[in-house]
C-alpha positions as CSV (number, residue, x, y, z in Angstrom):
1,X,0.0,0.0,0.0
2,X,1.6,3.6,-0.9
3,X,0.5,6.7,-0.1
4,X,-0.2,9.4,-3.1
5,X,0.2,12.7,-1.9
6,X,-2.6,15.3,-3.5
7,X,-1.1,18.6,-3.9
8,X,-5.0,20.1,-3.4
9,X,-5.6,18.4,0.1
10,X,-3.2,16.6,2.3
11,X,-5.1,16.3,5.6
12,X,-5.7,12.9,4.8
13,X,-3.4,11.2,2.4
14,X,-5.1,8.8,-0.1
15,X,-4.0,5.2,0.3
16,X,-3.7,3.2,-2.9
17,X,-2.1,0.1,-4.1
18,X,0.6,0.7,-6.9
19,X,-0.2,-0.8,-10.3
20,X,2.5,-3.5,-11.1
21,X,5.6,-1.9,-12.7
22,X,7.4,-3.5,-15.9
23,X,11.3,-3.9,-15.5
24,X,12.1,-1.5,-18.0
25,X,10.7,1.1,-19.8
26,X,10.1,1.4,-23.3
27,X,7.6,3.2,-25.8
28,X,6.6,6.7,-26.0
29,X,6.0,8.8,-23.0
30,X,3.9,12.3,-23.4
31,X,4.9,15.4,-20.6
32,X,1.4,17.4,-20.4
33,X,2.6,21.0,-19.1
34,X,-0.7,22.3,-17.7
35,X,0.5,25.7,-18.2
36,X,0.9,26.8,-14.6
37,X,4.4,28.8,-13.9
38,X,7.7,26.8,-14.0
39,X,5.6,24.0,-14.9
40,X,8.2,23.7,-18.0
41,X,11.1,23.9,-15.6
42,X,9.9,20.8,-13.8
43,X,9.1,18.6,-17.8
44,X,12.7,19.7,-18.4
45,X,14.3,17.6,-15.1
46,X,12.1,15.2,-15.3
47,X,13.1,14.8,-19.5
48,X,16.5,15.0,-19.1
49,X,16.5,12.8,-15.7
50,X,14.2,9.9,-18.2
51,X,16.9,10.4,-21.1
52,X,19.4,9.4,-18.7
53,X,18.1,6.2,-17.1
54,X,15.9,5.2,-20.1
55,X,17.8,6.0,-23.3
56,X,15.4,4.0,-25.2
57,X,11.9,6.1,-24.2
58,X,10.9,8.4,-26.8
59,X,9.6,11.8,-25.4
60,X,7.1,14.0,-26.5
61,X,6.3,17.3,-25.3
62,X,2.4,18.7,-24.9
63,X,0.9,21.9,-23.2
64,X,-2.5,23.0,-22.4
65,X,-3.5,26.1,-23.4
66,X,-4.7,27.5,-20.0
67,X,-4.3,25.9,-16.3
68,X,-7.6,27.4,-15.8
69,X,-9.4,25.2,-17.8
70,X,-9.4,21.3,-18.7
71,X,-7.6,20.5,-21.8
72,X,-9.1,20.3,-25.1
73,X,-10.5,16.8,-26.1
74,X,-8.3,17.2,-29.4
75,X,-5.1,17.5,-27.4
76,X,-6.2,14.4,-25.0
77,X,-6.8,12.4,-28.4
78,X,-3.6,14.0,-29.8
79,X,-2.1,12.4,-26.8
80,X,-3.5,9.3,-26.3
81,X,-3.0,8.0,-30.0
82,X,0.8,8.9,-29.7
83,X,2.0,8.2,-26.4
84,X,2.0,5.1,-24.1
85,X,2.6,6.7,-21.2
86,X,1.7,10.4,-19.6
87,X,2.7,12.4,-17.3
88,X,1.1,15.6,-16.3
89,X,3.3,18.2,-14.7
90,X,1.9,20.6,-12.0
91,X,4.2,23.7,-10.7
92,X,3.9,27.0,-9.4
């Protein structure tokens, strides 16, 4: 059991069981910069940090317009038909 932190509220941390992780990573793996400040700052570690332990992983870059509102169902699809894996990066 691990506990997910939720940057909204932390009074009471979520409990969740981890979904089982592969031994290595391969395929495609989409950074969704929601547009918040130095959200960019944090896709750029977290690239260059994925470059460097899995030279194999192909990265792509995407950004919501606004932070303010949910992305656009074109840029989920855009997303979802190119990209195995997602990470959404929230910064301020």
């Amino acid at each position: 059991m691990t506990t997910i932190l939720d940057p909204t509220d932390e009074r009471v941390p979520v409990r969740r069981n981890l979904a089982p992780r592969p031994e290595e990573l391969s395929g495609t793996v989409a950074f969704l910069d929601i547009s918040k400040p130095r959200g960019d700052k944090l896709i750029d570690r977290l690239v260059a940090r994925l470059s460097d332990e899995a030279p194999g992983v192909t990265v792509k870059r995407y950004a919501k317009p606004t932070f303010a509102k949910p992305a656009p169902q074109e840029l989920l699809h855009e997303i979802k038909e190119d990209s195995d894996f997602v990470i959404e990066a929230l910064a301020d």
